[in-house]
Phi, psi and omega in degrees: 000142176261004167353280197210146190294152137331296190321295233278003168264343153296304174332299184302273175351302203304288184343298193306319234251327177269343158292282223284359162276324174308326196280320191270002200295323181238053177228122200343164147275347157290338176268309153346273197279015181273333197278344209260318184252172205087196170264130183243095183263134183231112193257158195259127168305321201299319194280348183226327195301337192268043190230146175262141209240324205301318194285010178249331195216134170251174210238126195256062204290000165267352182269011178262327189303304194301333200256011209310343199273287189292004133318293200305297159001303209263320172287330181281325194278357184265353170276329171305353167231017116013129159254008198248340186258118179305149179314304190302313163322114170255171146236157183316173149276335159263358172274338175284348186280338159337264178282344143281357166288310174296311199299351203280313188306260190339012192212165182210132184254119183218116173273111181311129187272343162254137246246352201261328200274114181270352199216139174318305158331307186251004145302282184308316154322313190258344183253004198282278190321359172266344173216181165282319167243169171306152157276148203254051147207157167226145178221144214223080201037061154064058158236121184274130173243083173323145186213009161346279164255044158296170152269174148308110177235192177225159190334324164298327197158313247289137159315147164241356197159133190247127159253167203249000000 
């Protein structure tokens, strides 16, 4: 696919990689690496800012600087399988560094507070009842799980909504 050259998604990694030291330069290495474990939900903001959140989750301004390569990673493969984006199509570094800043602005990082939950299951369980939809990724002492296409449910099960 010509989405984007090696280079120019290396090129993009080196910008990210000079923010996020900038960003992390007077921030613990304990606290660094404290962000790589636990639950980590990550939400299209349009889908979550109107629910008050605090008693399930605090807001994680430091994981997109720690986590930026597999952010970025996870943003290149979602244009490779884009079935709407031609094969053919490249893009510059600046225009893909573009369109991942905005997609990025668009999202929100919530750290689960409780520290105990270890399993996608039971992740789900404690973040279903805080909004209407789920969030679509959950990552779990940094293994990432889509959650994309879960649906919406309501306390029983039942679906309430599919995204498309």
């Amino acid at each position: 696919m010509a989405i984007a050259q090696d280079a120019t998604i290396e090129a993009c990694l080196k910008t990210l990689k000079q923010e996020a030291e900038y960003c992390l330069k007077n921030c613990p290495i304990e606290m660094i690496e404290k962000t790589k474990n636990g639950v980590i939900a990550i939400y299209n903001h349009d889908e979550i800012y109107e629910y008050d959140v605090s008693e399930v989750f605090t807001e994680d301004e430091i994981f997109k600087y720690v986590m930026y390569e597999e952010l970025f990673k996870d943003f290149i493969k979602g244009i490779k399988d884009d079935p709407y984006i031609d094969e053919n199509e490249s893009f510059t570094e600046d225009e893909l560094m573009q369109w991942y800043q905005d997609a990025r602005n668009q999202i929100i990082f919530y750290r689960l507070k409780n520290k105990r939950i270890k399993s996608l299951k039971g992740a789900l369980k404690v973040i279903r009842p805080v909004g209407f939809w789920l969030p679509t990724t959950i990552i779990i002492n940094n293994e990432w799980h889509s959650t994309w296409e879960l649906g919406a449910e309501d306390k029983d099960g039942n679906t309430l909504g599919i995204r498309f």
